[in-house]
MIDOLO-927377 format. One record per residue: x, y, z of N, C-alpha, C, O in turn; residue number from 1. Coordinates in Angstrom, 3 decimals. Example, Ala and Ser with C-alpha at 12.3 -4.5 7.8 and 13.67 -1.06 7.14 Angstrom:
<sites>
     neast    nnorth       nup    caeast   canorth      caup     ceast    cnorth       cup     oeast    onorth       oup    k
    13.190    -5.690     7.800    12.300    -4.500     7.800    13.200    -3.300     7.800    14.236    -3.319     8.465    1
    12.850    -2.250     7.080    13.670    -1.060     7.140    12.900     0.030     7.870    13.409     1.138     8.039    2
</sites>
This chain:
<sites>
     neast    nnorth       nup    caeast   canorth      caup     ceast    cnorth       cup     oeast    onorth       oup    k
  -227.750    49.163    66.539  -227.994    48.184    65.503  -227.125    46.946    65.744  -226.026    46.908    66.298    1
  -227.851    45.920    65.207  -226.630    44.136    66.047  -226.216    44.813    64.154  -226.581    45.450    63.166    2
  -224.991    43.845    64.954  -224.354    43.023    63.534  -224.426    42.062    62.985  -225.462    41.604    63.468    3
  -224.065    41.316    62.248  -224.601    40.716    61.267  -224.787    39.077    62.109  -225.816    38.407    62.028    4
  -223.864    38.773    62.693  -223.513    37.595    63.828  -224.486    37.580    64.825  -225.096    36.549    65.109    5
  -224.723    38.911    65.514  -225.406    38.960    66.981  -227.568    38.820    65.524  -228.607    38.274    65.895    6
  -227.474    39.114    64.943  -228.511    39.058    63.776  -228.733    37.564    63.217  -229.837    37.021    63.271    7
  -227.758    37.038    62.755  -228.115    35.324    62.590  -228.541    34.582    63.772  -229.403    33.706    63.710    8
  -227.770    35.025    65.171  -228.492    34.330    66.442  -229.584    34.337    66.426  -230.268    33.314    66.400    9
  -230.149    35.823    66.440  -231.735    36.296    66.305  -232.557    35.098    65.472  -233.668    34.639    65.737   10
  -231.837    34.814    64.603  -232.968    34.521    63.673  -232.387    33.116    63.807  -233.370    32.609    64.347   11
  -231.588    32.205    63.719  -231.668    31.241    64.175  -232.538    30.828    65.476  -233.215    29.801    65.420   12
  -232.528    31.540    66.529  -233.471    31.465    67.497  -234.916    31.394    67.695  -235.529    31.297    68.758   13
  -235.524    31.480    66.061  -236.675    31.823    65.738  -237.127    30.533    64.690  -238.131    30.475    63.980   14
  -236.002    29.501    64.852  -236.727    28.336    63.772  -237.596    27.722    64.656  -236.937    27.321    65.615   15
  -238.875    27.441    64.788  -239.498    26.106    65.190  -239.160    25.251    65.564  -238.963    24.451    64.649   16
  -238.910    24.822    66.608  -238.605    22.685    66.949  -239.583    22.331    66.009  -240.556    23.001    65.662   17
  -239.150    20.925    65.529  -239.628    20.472    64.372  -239.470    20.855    63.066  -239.893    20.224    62.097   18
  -238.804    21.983    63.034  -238.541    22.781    61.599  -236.896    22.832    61.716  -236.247    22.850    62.762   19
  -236.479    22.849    60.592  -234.882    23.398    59.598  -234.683    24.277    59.040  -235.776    24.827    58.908   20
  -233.890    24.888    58.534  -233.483    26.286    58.297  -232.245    25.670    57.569  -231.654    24.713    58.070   21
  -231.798    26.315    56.195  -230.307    26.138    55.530  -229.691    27.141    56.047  -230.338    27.976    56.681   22
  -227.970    27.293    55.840  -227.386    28.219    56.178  -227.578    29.229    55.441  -227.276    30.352    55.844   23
  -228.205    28.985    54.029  -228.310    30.105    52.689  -229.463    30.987    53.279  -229.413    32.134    53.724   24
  -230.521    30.115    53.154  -231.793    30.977    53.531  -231.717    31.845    54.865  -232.386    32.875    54.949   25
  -230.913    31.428    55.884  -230.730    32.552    56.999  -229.979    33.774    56.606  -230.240    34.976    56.665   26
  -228.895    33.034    56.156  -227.884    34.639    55.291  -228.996    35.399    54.448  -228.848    36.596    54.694   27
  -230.100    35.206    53.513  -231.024    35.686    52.525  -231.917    36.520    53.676  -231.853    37.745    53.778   28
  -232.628    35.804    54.394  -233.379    36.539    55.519  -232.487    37.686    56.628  -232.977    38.225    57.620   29
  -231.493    37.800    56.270  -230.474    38.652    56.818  -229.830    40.007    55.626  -228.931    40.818    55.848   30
  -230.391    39.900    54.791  -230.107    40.557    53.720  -228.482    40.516    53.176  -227.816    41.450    52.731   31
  -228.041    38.891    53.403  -226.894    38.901    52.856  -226.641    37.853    51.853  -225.464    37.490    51.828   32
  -227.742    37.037    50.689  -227.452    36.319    50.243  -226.311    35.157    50.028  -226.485    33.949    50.187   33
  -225.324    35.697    49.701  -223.834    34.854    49.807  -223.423    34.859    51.114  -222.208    35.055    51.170   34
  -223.811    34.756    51.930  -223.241    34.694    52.659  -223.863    33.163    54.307  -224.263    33.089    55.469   35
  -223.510    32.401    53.187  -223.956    30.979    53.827  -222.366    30.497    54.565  -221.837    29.390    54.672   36
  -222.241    30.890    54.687  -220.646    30.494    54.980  -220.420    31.122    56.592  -220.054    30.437    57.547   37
  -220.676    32.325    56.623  -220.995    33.089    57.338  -221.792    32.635    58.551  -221.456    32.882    59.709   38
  -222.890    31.942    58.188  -224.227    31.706    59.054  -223.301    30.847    59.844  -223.119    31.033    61.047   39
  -222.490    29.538    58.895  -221.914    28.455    60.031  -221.126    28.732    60.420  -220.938    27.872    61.280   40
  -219.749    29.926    60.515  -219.123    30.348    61.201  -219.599    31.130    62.652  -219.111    31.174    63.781   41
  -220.892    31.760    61.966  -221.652    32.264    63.607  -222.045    31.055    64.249  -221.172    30.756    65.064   42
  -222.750    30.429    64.242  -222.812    29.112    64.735  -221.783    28.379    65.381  -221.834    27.995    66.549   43
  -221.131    28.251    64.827  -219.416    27.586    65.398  -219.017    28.364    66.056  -218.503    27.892    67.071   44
  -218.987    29.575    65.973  -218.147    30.411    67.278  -218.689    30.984    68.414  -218.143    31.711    69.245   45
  -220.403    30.367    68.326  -221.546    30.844    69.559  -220.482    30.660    70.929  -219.715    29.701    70.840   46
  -220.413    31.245    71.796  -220.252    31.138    73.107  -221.162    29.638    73.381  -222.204    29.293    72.823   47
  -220.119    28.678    74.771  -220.776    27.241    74.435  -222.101    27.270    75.539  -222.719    26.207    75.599   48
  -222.538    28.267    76.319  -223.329    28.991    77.416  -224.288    29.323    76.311  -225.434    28.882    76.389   49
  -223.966    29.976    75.407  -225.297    30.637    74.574  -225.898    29.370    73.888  -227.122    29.324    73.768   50
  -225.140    28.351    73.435  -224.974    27.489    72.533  -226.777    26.557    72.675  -227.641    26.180    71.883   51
  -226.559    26.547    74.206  -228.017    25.827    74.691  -229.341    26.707    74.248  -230.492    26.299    74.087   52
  -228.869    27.907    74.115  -229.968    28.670    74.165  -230.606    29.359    72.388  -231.536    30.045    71.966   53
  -229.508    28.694    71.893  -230.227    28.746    70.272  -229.756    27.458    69.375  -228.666    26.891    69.303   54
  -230.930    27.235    68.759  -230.866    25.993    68.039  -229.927    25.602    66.944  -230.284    24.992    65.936   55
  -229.071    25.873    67.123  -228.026    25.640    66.121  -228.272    24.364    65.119  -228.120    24.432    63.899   56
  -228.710    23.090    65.896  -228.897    21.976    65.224  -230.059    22.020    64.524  -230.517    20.903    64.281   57
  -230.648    22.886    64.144  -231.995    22.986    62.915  -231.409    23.904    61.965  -232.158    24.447    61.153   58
  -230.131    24.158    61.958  -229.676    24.703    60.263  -228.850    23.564    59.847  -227.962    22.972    60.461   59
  -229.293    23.399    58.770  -228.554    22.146    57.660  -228.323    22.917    56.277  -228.743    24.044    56.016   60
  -227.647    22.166    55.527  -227.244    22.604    54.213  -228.068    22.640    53.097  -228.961    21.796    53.173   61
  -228.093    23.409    51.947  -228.813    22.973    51.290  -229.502    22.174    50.547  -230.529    22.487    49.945   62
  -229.064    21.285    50.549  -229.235    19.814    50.180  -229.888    19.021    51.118  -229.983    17.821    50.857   63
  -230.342    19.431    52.119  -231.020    18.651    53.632  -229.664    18.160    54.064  -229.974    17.056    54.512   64
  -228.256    18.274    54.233  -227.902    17.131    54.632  -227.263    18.413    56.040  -227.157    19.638    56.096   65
  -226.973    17.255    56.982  -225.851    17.685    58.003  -224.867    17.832    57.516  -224.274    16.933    56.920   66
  -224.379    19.205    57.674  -222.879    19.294    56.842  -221.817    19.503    58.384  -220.627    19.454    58.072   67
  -221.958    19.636    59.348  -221.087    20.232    59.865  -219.720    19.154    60.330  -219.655    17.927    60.257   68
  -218.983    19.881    60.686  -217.779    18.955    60.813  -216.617    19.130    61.963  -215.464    18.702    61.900   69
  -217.222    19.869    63.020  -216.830    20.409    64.585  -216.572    19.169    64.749  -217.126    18.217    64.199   70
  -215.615    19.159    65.608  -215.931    17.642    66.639  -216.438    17.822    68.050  -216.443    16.882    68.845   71
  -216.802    18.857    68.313  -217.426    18.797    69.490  -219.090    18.655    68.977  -219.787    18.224    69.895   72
  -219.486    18.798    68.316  -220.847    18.677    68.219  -220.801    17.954    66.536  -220.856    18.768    65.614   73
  -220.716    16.648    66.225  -220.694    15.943    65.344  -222.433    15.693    64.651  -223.566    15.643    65.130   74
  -221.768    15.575    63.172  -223.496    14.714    62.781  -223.935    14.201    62.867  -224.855    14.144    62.050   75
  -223.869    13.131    63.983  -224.407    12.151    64.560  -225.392    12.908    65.759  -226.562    12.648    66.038   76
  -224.462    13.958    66.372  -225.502    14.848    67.351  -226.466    15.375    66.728  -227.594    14.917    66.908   77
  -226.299    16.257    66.014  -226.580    17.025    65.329  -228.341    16.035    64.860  -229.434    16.593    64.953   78
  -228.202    14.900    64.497  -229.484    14.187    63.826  -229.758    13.460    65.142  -230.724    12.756    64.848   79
  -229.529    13.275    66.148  -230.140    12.750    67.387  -230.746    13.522    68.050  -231.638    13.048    68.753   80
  -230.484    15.124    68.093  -231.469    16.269    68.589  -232.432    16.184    67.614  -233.565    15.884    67.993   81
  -232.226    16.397    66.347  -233.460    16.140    65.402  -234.297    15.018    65.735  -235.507    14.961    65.952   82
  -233.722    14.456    65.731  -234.664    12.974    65.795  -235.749    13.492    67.224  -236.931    13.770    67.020   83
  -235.386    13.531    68.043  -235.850    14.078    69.577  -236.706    15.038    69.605  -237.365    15.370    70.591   84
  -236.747    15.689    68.175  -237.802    16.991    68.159  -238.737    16.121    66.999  -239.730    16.773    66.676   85
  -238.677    15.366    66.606  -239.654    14.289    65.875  -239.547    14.733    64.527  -240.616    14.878    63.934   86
  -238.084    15.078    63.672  -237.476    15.323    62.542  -237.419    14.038    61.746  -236.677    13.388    62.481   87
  -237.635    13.442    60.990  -236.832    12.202    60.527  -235.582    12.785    60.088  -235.442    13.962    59.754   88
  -234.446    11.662    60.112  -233.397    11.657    59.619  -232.775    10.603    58.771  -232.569     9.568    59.404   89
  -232.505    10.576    57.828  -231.738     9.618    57.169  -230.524     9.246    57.081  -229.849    10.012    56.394   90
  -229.869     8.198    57.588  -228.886     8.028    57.519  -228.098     7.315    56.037  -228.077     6.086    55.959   91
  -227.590     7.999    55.117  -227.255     7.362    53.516  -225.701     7.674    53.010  -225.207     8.784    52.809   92
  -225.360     6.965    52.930  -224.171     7.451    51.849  -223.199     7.831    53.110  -222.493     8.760    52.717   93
  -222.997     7.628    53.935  -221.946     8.707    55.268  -222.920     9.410    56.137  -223.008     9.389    57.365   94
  -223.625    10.028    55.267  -224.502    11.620    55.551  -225.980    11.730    56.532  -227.198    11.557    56.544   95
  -225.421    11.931    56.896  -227.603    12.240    57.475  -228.080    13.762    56.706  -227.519    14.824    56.436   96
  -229.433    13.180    56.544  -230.295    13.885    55.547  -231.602    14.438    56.310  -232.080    13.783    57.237   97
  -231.957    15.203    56.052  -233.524    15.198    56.487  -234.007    16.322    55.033  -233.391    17.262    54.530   98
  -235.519    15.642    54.655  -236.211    15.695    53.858  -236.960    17.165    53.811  -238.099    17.349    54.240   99
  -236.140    18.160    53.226  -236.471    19.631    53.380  -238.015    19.860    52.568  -238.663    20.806    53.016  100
  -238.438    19.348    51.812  -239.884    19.465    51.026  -240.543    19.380    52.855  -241.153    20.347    53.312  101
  -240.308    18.177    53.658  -241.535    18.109    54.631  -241.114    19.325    56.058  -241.918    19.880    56.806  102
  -239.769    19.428    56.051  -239.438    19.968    57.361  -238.949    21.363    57.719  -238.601    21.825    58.806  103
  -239.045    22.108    56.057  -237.682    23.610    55.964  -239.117    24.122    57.028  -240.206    23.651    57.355  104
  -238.424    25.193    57.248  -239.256    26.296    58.155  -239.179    27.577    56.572  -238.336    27.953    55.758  105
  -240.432    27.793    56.842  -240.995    28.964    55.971  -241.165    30.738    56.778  -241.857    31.738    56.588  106
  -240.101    30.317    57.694  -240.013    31.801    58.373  -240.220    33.059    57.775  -239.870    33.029    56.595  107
  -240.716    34.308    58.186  -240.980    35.507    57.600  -239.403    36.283    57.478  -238.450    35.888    58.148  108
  -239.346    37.021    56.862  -238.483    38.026    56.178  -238.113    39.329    56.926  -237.333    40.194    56.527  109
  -238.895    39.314    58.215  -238.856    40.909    58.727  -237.609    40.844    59.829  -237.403    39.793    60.436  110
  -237.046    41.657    59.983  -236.275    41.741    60.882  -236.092    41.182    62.494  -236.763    41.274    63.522  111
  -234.944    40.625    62.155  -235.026    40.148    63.634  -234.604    40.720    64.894  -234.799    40.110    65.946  112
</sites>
């Protein structure tokens, strides 16, 4: 059985180009509700070899915005890969945004 980490890869690996994913709704599809916190710590501590190989930059916060705050992979990256997969992004207030009504991914629930 993976654990809960080697399990968010899974399923991060499974958003759509062109689609977003929050950190909440992956923890929920993982059967761990609270545990959004979690999702971006797996993310942040991917091996930087694996890093290419799952989309890290299609989970955003709940609010659409880029929350992350690495400096190796900034929100400015973070919405220039979007942009590149034909995401809009908004740049407002500091923040880049993208418009979750047009772009969340409606992924299934079954195990990854």
């Amino acid at each position: 059985m993976k654990n809960f980490y080697d399990r968010i890869i899974a399923r991060v690996k499974r958003i759509p180009e062109g689609k977003v994913a929050t950190y909440g709704q992956i923890a929920v599809m993982e059967g761990s509700p609270r545990s959004a916190r979690a999702v971006g710590w797996a993310l942040h501590q991917m091996n930087p070899a694996l890093a290419r190989q799952v989309p890290w930059w299609r989970v955003i916060n709940r609010e659409g915005r880029i929350s992350t705050t690495c400096q190796e992979h900034t929100g400015a990256e973070q919405a220039a890969i979007l942009k590149k997969e034909e995401i809009q992004v908004e740049y407002r207030d500091g923040n880049y945004y993208v418009d979750l009504k047009r772009y969340l991914w409606r992924g299934d629930f079954s195990s990854s």
